[in-house]
C-alpha positions as CSV (number, residue, x, y, z in Angstrom):
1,X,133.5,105.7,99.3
2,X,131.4,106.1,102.5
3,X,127.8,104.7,101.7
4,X,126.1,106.6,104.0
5,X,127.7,110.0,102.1
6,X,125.0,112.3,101.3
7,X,125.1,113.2,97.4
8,X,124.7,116.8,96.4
9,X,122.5,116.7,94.1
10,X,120.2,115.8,97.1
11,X,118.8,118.3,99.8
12,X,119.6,116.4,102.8
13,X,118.5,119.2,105.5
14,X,114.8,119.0,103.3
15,X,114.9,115.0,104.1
16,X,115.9,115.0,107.9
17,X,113.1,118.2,108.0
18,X,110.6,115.8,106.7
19,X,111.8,112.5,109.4
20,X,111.7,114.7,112.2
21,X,108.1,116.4,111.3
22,X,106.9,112.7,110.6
23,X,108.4,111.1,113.5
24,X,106.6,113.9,115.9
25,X,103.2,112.5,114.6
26,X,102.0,109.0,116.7
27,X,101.1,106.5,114.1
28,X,100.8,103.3,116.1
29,X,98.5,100.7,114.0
30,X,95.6,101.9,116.5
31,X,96.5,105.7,116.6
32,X,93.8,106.3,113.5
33,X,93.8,110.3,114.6
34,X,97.6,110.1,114.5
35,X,97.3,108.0,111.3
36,X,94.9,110.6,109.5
37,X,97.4,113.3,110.6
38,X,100.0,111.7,108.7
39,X,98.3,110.7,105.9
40,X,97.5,114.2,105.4
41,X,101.2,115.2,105.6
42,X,102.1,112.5,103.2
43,X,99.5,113.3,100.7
44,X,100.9,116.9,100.9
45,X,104.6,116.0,100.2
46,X,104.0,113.4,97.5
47,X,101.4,115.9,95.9
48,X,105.1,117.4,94.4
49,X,105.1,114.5,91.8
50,X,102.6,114.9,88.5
51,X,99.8,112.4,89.7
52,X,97.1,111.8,91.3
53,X,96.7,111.0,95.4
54,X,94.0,109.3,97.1
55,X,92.8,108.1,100.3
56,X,91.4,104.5,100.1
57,X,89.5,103.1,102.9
58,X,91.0,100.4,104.7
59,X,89.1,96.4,104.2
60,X,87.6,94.8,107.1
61,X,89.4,92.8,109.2
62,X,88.0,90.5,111.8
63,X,89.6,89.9,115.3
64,X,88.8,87.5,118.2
65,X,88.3,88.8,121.8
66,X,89.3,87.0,124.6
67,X,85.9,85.6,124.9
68,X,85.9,83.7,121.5
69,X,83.8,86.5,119.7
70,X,84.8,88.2,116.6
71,X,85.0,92.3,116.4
72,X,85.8,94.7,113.4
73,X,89.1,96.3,113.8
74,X,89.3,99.7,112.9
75,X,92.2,101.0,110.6
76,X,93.3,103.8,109.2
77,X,93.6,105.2,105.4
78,X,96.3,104.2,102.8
79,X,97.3,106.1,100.8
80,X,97.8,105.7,97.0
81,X,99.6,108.0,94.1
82,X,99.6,107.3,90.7
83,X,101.9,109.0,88.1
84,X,101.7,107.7,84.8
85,X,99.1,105.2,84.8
86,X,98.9,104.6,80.9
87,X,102.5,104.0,80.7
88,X,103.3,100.1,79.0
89,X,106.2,99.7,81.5
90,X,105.3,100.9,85.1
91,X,106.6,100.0,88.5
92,X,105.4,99.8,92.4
93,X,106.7,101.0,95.2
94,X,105.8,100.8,98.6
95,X,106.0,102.0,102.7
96,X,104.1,102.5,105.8
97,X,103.0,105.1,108.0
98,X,102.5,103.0,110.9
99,X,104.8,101.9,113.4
100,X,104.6,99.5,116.9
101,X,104.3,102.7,119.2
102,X,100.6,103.7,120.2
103,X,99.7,106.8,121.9
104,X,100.7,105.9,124.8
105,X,103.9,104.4,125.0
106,X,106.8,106.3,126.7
107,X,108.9,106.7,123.2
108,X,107.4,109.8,121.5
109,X,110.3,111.9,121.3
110,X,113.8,111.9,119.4
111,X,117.2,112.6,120.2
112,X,120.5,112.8,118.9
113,X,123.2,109.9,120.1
114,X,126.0,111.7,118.2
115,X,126.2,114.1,115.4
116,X,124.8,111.8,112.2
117,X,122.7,109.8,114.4
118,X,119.5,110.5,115.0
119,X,117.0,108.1,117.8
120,X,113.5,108.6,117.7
121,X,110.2,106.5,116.9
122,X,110.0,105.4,113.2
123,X,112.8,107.3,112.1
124,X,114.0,104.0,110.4
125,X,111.0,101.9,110.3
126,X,110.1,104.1,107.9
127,X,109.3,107.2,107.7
128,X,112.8,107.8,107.4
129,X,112.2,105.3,104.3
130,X,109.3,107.2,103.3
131,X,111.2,110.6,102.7
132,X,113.9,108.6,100.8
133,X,111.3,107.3,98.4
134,X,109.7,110.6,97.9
135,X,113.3,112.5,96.9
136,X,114.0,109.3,94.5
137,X,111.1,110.3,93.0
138,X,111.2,114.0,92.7
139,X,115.0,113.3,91.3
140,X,113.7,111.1,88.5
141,X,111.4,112.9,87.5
142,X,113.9,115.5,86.9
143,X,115.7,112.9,84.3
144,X,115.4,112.5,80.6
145,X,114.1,108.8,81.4
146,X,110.6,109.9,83.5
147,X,108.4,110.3,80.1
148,X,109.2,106.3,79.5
149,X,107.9,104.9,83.4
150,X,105.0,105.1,85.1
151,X,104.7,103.9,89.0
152,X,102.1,103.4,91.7
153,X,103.1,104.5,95.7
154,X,101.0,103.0,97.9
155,X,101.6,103.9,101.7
156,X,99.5,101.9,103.9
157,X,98.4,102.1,107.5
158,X,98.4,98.7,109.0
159,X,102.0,97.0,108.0
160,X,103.1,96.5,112.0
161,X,100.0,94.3,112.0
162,X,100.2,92.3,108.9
163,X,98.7,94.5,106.5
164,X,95.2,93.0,106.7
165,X,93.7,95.6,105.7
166,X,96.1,96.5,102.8
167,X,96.9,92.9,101.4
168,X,94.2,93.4,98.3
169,X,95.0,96.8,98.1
170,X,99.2,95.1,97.1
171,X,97.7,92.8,95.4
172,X,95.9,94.7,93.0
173,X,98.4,97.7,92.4
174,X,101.3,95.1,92.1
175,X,99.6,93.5,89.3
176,X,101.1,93.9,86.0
177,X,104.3,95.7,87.3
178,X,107.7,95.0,86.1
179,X,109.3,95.5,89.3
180,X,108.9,96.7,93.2
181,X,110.0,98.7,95.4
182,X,109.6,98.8,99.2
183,X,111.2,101.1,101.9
184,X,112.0,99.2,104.9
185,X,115.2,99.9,106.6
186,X,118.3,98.0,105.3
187,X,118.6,94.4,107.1
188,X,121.8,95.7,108.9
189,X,123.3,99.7,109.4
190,X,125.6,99.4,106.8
191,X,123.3,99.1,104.2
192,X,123.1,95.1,103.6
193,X,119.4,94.2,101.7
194,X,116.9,91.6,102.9
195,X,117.3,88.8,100.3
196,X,115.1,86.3,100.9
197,X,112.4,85.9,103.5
198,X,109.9,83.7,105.6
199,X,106.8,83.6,106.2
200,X,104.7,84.3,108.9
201,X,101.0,83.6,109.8
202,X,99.0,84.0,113.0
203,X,96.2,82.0,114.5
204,X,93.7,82.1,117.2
205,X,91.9,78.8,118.3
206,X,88.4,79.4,120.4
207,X,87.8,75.8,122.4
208,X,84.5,75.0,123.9
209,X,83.9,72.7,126.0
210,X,81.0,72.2,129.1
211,X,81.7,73.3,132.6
212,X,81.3,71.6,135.4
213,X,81.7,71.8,139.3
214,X,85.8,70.4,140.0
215,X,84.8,68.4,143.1
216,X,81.0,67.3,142.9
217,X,80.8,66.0,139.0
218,X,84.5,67.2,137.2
219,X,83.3,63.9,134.8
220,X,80.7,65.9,133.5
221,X,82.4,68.1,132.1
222,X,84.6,68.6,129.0
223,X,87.9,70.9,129.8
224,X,88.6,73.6,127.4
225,X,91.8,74.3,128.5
226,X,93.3,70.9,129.0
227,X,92.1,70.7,125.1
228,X,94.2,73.5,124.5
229,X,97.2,72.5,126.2
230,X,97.4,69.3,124.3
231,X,96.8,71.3,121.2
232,X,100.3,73.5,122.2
233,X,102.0,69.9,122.5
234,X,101.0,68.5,119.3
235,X,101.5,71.6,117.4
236,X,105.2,71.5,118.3
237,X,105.5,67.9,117.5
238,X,105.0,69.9,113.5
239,X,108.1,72.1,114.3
240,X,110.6,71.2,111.1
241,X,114.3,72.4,109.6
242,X,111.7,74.8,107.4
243,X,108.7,75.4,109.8
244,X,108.8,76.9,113.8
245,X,105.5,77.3,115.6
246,X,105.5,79.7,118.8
247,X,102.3,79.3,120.9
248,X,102.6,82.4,122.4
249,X,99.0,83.3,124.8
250,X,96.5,81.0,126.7
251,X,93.5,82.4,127.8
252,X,90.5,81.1,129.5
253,X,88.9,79.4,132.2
254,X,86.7,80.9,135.6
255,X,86.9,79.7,139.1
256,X,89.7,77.5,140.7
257,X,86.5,75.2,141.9
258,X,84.9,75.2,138.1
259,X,85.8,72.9,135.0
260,X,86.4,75.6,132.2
261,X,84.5,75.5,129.6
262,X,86.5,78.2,127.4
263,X,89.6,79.0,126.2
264,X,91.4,80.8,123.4
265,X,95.2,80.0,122.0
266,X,97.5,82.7,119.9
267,X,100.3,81.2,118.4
268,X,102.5,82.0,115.1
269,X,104.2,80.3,112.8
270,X,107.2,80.7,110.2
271,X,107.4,79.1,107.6
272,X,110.6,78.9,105.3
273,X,108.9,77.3,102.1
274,X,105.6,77.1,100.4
275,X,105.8,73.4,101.0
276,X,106.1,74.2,104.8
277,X,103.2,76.2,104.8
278,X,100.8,74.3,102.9
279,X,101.7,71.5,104.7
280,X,101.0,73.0,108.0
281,X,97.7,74.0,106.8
282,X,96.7,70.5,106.4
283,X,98.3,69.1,109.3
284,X,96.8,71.7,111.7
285,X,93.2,71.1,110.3
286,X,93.6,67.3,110.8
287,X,94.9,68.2,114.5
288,X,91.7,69.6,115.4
289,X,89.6,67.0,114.4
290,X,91.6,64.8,116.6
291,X,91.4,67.2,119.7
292,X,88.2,67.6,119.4
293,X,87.2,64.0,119.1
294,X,89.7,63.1,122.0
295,X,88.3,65.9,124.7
296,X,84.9,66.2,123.1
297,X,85.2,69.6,122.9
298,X,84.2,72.2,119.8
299,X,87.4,74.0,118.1
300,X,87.2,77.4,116.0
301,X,90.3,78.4,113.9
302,X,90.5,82.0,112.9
303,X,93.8,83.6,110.8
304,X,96.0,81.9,108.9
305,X,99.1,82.8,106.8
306,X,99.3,86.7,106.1
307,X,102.8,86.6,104.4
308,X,104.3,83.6,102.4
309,X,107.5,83.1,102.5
310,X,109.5,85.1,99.9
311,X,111.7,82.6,97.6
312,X,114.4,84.9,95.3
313,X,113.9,83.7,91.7
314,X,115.6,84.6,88.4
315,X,113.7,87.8,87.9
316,X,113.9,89.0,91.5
317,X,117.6,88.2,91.6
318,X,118.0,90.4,88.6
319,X,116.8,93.5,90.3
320,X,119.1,92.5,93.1
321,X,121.7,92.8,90.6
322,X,120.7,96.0,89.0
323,X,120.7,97.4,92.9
324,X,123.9,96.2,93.4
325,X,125.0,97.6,90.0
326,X,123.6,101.2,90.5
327,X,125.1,101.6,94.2
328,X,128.5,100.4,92.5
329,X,128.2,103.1,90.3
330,X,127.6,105.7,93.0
331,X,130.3,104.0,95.1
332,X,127.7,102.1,97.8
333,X,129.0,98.4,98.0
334,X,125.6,96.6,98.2
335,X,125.2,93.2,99.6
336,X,122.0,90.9,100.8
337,X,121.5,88.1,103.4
338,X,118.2,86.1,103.9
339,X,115.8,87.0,106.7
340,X,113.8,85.6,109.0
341,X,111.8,88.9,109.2
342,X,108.3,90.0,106.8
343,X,107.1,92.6,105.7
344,X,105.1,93.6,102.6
345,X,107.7,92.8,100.3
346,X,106.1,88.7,100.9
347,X,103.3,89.7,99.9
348,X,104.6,91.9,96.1
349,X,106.6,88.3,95.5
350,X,103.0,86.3,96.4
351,X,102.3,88.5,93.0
352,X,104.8,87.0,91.3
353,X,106.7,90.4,91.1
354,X,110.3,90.9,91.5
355,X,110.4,93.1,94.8
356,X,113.6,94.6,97.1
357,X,112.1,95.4,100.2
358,X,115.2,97.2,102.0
359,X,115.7,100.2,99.8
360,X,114.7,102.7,102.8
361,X,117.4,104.1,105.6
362,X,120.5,103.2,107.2
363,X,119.6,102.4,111.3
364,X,119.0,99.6,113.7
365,X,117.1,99.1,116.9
366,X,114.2,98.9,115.0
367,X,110.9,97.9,117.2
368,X,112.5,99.3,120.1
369,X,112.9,102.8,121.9
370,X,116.3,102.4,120.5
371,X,115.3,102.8,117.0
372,X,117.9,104.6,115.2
373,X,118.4,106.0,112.2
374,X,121.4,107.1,110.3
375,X,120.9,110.3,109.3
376,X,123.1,110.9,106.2
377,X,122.1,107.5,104.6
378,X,118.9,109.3,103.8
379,X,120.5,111.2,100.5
380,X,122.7,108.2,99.7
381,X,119.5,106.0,99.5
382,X,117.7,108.2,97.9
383,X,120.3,108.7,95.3
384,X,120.6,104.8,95.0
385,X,117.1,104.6,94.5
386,X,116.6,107.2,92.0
387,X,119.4,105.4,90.2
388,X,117.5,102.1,90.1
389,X,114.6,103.5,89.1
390,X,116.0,105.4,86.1
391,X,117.8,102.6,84.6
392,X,114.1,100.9,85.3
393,X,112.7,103.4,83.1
394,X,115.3,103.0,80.3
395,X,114.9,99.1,79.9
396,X,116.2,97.7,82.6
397,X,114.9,94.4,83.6
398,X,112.4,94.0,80.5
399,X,114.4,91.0,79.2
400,X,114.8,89.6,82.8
401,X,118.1,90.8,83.4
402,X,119.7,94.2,84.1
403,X,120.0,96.5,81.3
């Protein structure tokens, strides 16, 4: 059977409605009018299910300019629905309404490439996986099972960006859950899901240091950048088979004729392992000591790791199972391959909660203005979902193995 073939039972026309409404609205991490807009929608269409839907403020997040200076940054609202909340076995599910396109970039519009495929910004990455997780939802709560589960959506602003201002928000609504759900786009268009995952963590280094005039007294002074640049040297010297480091912007410095007595370094890293990250930690700490001993120079470290890496354990590879045994049963052959991508789905397993983190649409491109999505992969998920999430409710997974 095809595994993008839409089921009956589900109003496909409603879904692709919903993506192409969604997709209209700008919701780049920055957009916050274009975020409220959609929040509002959202909380409109998940208003269908019998809970409760709130707004929660975004946390502060901290930032540092290109001067060295830290600066709020502004998000928008998440949004949160709670159905259920007194239930004993409840589960979490999870998506974004933010995508990398702000207001101004040229990709605002969709098209169609061919008659089921459907290009356009965040039709994939995820509002089309929003709408998929809202019709798995209306469908089970059209079952028998719905009485037996209760489940918290949250829907936040900022996961383009790391989810800094959503991490505690996870980390308290995945507590105590039996399982999770989240809606990014399958790992490749014919439906293959994310296994496991890296991490990913991103830093900003402020170096000062004492300017001086280049010709008349360059002794006197202490280089910032040169400190930096030996910094992006010895930080690759950490690289390892479970740890790449990417030093990715330098800024800083004046006047050809001054020494600089600033500078600023951006780099990532992705760790495979726990190990690889802790590790790092401590390695990078003692690294600054030493650079600033050797160039006599003051370093600041901002950031750090916003998504461990996401090992597969017993439990988690039980819901993997159970996803694999519910699109069996509807006739979608489900597979998984490990990832070097994040998403929230790091931070549910930081919980210690059995996530699967690709249960949204079929499409590619995703990041690009070649985003695609696969446009009758939208009922087909959402009938594989509401599968899942009814055998949840009926015992699945309480023993730490599929029902």
């Amino acid at each position: 059977m095809d595994p993008h073939a839409p089921p009956a039972a589900f109003d496909a026309a409603a879904m692709l409605a919903q993506v192409e409404a969604w997709s209209a609205i700008n919701t780049g991490t920055a957009n916050l009018a274009g975020l409220a807009q959609q929040a509002a929608a959202l909380a409109h269409a998940f208003g269908a299910l019998p809970g409760t839907a709130e707004l929660v403020d975004p946390a502060p997040v901290t930032a540092v300019a290109a001067d060295g200076s830290a600066f709020e940054k502004p998000h928008g609202q998440h949004l949160v629905v709670r159905v259920r909340p007194q239930a004993n076995r409840r589960i979490l599910l999870t998506g974004h309404m933010d995508t990398v396109f702000p207001s101004d970039h040229a990709f605002q519009h969709q098209r169609w490439l061919d008659g089921e495929t459907l290009n356009g910004p965040g039709v994939a990455d995820m509002k089309g996986g929003i709408a998929v997780m809202l019709h798995a939802l209306l469908a089970f709560e059209a079952t028998a099972a719905a009485s037996s589960l209760g489940y918290d959506v949250l829907i936040n602003s900022d996961e383009e960006t790391g989810s800094l201002a959503s991490s505690a928000l996870i980390a308290e609504l995945a507590a105590g859950k039996l399982a999770a759900l989240t809606y990014e786009p399958a790992a490749l268009p014919d439906g293959t899901l994310a296994h496991e995952r890296g991490g990913t963590g991103n830093y900003s280094i402020t170096f000062t240091g004492k300017s001086a005039h280049a010709g008349r007294n360059p002794h006197e002074g202490r280089n910032a950048i040169v400190a930096a640049a030996d910094l992006i040297l010895r930080l690759k010297t950490l690289e390892r088979d479970d740890l790449t480091i990417n030093p990715a912007k330098l800024e800083g410095g004046a006047a050809n004729n001054v020494v600089p007595d600033h500078a600023v370094l951006r780099f990532n890293i992705r760790p495979k392992s726990t190990a690889a990250m802790q590790a790092f930690d401590h390695d990078l700490n003692a690294l600054l000591r030493s650079i600033e001993a050797a160039h006599e120079i003051a370093a600041h470290r901002h950031g750090g790791v916003t998504r461990p890496p996401k090992p597969v354990d017993a439990r988690a590879q039980a819901l993997f199972d159970l996803v694999r045994q519910c699109g069996a049963e509807l006739g979608q052959p489900i597979r998984w391959q490990s990832s070097g991508g994040v998403c929230d789905g790091n931070n549910i397993a930081a919980c210690g909660v059995p996530v699967v983190d690709t249960m949204g649409v079929c499409g590619g491109a995703i990041h690009s203005p070649d985003e695609y999505l696969i446009v009758p992969s939208l009922a087909a998920r959402a009938a594989l979902s509401a599968r899942v999430i009814e055998r949840l409710a009926q015992g699945a997974l309480t023993e730490g193995t599929p029902a």
